[in-house]
C-alpha beads as a LAMMPS data file, in Angstrom:
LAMMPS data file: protein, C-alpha beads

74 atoms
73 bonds

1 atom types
1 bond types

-500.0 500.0 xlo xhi
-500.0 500.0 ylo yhi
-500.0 500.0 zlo zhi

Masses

1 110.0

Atoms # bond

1 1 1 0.000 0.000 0.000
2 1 1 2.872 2.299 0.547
3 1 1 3.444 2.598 -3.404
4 1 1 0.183 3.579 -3.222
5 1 1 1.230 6.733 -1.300
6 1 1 4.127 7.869 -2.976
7 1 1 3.074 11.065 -5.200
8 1 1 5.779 10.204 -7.470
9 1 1 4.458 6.688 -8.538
10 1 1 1.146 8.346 -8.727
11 1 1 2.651 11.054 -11.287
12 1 1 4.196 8.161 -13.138
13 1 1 0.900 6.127 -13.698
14 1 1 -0.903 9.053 -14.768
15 1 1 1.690 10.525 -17.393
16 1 1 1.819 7.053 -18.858
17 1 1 -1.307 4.506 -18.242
18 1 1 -3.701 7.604 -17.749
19 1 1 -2.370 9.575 -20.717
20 1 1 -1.588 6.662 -23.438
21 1 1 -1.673 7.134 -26.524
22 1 1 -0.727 10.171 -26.392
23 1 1 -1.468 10.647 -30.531
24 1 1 -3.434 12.408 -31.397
25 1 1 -4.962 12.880 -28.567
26 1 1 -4.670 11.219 -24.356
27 1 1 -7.044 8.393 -25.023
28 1 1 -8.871 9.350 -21.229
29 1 1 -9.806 12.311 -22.963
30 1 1 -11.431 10.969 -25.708
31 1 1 -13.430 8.369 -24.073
32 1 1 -14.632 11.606 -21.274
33 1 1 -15.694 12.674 -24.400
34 1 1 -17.486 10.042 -25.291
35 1 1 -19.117 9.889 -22.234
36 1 1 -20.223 13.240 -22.127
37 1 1 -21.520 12.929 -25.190
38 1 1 -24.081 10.557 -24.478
39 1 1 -21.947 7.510 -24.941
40 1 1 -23.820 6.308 -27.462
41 1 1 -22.495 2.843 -29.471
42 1 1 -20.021 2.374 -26.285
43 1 1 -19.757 -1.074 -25.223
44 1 1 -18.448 -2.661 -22.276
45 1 1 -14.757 -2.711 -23.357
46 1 1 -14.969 1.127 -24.028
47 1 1 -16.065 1.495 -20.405
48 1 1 -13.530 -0.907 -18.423
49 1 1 -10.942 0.969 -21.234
50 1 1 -12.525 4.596 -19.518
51 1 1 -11.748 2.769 -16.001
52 1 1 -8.401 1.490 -16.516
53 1 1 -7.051 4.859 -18.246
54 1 1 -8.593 7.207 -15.798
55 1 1 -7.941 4.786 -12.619
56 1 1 -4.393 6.566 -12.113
57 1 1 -5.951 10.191 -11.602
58 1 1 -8.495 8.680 -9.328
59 1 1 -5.813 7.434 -6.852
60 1 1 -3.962 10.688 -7.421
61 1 1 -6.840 12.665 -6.232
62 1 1 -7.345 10.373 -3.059
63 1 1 -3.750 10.387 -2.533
64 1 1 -3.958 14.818 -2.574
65 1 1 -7.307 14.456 -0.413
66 1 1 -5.749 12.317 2.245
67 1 1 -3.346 14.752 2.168
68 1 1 -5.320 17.682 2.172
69 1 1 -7.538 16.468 4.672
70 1 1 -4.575 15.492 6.720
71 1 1 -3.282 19.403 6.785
72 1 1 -6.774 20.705 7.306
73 1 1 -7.733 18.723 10.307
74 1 1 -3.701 19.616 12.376

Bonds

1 1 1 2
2 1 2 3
3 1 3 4
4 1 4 5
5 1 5 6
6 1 6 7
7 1 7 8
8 1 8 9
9 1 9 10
10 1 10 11
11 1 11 12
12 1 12 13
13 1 13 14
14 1 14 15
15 1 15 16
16 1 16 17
17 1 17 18
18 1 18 19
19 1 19 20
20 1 20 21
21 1 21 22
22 1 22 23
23 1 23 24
24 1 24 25
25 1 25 26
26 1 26 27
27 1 27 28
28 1 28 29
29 1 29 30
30 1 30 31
31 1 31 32
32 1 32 33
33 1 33 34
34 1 34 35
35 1 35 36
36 1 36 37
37 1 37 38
38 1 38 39
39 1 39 40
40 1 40 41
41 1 41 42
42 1 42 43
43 1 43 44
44 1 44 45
45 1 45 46
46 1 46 47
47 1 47 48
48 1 48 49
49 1 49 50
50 1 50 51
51 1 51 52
52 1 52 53
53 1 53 54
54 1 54 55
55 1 55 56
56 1 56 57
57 1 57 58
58 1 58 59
59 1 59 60
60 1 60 61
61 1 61 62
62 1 62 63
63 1 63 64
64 1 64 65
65 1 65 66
66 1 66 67
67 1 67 68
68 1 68 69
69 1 69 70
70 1 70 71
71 1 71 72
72 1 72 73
73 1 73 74
């Protein structure tokens, strides 16, 4: 769990599983996109795909609000 923690890992993951392929466009992007859009024709894969990319930023955010909570409540 401690890799978990470390902000530098975190930055890692999300510059290269969250952002891949990076031409022509972060492929998180385009499936938020997607999404927004009404995610119409998506199918299951598209959605795990949406998890798996975007899974890296969602432990970076709980990693900066355990650590923002952590500061707030000192």
């Amino acid at each position: 769990m401690k890799l978990l923690d470390n902000w530098k890992f975190l930055i890692i993951l999300c510059l290269t599983l969250g952002l891949a392929p990076f031409v022509p466009e972060p492929h998180v992007l385009g499936k938020i996109r997607w999404v927004l859009g009404g995610g119409k024709g998506m199918t299951g894969i598209d959605y795990f795909d949406l998890i798996m990319h975007g899974f890296p930023f969602i432990l970076l955010i709980r990693y900066l609000v355990i650590k923002i909570w952590g500061r707030i409540r000192k």
